[in-house]
C-alpha positions as CSV (number, residue, x, y, z in Angstrom):
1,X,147.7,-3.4,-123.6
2,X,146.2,-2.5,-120.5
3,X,144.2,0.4,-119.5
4,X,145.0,2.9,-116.9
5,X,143.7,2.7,-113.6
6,X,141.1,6.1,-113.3
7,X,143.0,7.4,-110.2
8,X,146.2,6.8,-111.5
9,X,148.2,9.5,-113.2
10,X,148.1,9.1,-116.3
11,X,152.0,10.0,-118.0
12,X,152.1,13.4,-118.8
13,X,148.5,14.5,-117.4
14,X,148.5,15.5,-114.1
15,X,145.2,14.5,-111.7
16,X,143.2,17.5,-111.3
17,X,141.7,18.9,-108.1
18,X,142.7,19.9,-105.2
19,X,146.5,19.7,-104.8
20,X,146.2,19.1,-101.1
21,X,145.2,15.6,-99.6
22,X,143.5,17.6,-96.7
23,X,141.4,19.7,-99.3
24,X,139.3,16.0,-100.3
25,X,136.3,14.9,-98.4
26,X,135.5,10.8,-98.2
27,X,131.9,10.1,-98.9
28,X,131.5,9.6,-95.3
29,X,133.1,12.7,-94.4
30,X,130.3,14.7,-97.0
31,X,127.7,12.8,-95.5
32,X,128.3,13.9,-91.9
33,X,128.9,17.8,-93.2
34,X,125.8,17.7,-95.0
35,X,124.0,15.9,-91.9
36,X,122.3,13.1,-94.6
37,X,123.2,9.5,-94.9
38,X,126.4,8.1,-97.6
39,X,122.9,6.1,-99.7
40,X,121.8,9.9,-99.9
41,X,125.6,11.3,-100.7
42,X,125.3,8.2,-103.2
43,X,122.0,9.5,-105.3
44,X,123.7,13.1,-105.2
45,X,126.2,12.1,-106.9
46,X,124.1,9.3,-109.6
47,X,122.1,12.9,-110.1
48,X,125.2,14.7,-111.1
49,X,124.5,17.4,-107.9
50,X,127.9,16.1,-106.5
51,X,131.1,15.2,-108.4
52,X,133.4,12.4,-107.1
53,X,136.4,10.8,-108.1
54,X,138.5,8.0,-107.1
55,X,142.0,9.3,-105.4
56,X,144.4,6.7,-103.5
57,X,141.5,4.0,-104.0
58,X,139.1,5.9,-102.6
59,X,136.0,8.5,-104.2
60,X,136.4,11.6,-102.8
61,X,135.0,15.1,-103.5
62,X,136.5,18.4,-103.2
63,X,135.9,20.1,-100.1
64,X,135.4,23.5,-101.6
65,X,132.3,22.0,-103.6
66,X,130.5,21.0,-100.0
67,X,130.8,24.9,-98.7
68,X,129.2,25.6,-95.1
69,X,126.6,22.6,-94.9
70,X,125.5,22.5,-98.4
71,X,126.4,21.9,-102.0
72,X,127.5,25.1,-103.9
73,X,123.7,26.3,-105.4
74,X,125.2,25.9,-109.1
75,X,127.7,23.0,-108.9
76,X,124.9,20.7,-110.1
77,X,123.8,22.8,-113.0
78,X,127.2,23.4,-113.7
79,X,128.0,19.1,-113.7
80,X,124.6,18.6,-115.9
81,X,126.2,21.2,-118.1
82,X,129.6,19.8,-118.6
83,X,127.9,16.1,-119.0
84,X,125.7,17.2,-121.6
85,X,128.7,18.1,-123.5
86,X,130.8,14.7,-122.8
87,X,132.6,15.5,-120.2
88,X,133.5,12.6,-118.0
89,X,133.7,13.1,-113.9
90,X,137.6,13.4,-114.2
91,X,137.1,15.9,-117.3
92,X,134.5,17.6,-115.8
93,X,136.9,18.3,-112.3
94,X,139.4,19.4,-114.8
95,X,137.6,21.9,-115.8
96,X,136.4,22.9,-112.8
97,X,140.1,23.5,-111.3
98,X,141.7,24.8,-114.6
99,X,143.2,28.2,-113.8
100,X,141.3,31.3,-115.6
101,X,142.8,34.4,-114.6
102,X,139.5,35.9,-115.9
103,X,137.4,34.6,-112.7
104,X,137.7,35.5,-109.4
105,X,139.5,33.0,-107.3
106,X,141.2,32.1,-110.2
107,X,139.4,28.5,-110.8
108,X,135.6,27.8,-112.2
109,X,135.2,26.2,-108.7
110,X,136.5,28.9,-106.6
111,X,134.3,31.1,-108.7
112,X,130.5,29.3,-107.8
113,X,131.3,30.1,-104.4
114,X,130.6,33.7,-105.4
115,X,129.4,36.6,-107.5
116,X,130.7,34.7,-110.9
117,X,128.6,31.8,-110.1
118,X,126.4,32.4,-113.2
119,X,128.9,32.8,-115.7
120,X,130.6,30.2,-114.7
121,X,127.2,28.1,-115.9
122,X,127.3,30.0,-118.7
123,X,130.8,28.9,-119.8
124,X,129.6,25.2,-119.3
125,X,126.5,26.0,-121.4
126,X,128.9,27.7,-124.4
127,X,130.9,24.5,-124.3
128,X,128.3,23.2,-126.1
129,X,128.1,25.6,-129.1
């Protein structure tokens, strides 16, 4: 029996993120937005303050986590959070673009861009209880 390949689709479970090719960043591409080199976009993400996955081959990381020239402030509390409590990087992004209707912008992700960026760490942190 083999194993899936992580950014295939796995029957039945659809890949999460971004639906939109155009919505990913290359590690390349976050390395020149956050004006750092990729071995620096490479620690980021060892030290869980970025979240990448492989898509088409390739690791990419949602655009909407690299906001204006930075990394969303909670994103990496948020990705120590969902780590401490098992979550693997394409659980963890799963999470992260699950539709709650009980968040602003409709996703955990959309929500640390804003006011609900604190509960969505504490969500993370209840995970564990």
């Amino acid at each position: 029996m083999t194993e899936p390949v992580p950014d295939q689709a796995v029957p039945g479970l659809e890949l999460a993120g971004p639906a939109d090719p155009a919505d990913w960043l290359t590690l390349p591409d976050v390395a020149e937005r956050l004006d750092v080199s990729i071995s620096k976009v490479h620690q980021m993400i060892r030290d869980r303050e970025l979240l990448a996955v492989r898509r088409d081959g390739v690791r990419r990381i949602p655009a909407d986590l690299v906001a204006n020239q930075t990394v969303l402030k909670h994103l990496p509390g948020v990705l120590n959070l969902l780590t401490d409590n098992g979550y693997d990087d394409e659980a963890a992004l799963r999470w992260l673009y699950e539709p709650d209707d009980t968040l602003p912008g409709a996703t955990p992700a959309a929500a640390l861009s804003g006011d609900q960026a604190r509960e969505v760490k504490r969500r993370a942190q209840a995970l564990g209880f």
